[in-house]
Structures are given as structure tokens and as C-alpha cells.
N, C-alpha and C positions, 0 to 999 in steps of 0.2 A: 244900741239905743233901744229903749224899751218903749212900743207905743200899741195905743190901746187901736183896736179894730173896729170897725161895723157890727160885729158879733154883740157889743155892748149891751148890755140889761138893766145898766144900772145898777148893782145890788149895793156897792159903796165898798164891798171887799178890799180894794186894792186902795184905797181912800182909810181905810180904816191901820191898813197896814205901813204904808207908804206914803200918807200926804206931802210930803217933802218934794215928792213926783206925781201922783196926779190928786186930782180935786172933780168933782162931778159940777158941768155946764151948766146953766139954765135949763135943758132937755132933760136934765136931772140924769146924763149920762158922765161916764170917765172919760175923762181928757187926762193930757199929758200937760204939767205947768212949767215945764222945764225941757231942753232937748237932752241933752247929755248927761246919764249921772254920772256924780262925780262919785270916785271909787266908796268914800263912805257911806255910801246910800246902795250901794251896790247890790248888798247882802239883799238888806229887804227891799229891792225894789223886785229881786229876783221870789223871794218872799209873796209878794202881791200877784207877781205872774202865776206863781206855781198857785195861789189861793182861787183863781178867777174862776167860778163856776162852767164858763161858757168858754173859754180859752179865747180873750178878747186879747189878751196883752202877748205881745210877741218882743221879741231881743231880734231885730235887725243889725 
């Protein structure tokens, strides 16, 4: 499961690459809009992680 951390800065990287999986909050940070991807989303959700400036998104 891929989710985003406290480390968040907001840049919208992972929003940019992957909104299928997350969207940026009112706080103007990433959140997660989904728990589990489903395998098609897979690729780039792993995509959004590996882009995250700050290493906010983790695969638990």
C-alpha cells in the first residue's frame, strides 16, 4: 500500500504523476484518495513514489 508521510511539502509530484492515487488536501498537502492500488495503477503509483522530492510516499 502506498501512502504518503509527514515528510510532505506539497510539490503536487505524485498528483501530477498518479492522481488516480493521491490528490493534494485543503493544507495543500498529498493525501492518499484510495487505499489499495489496484494492480493497474501499480506502475505509476510506484512512479509518484520514486518522483517525491522528500521521500514522503512509502509502499507498506
Amino acid at each position: 500500500m502506498y501512502k504518503v508521510n509527514e515528510s510532505c511539502i506539497g510539490c503536487g509530484a505524485c498528483t501530477a504523476v498518479c492522481p488516480e492515487v493521491f490528490d493534494l488536501n485543503d493544507d495543500g498537502l498529498a493525501e492518499n484518495i484510495i487505499g489499495e492500488v489496484p494492480a493497474e495503477l501499480e506502475d505509476s503509483a510506484k512512479e509518484a513514489m520514486e518522483s517525491c522530492p522528500v521521500a514522503a510516499i512509502v509502499n507498506e
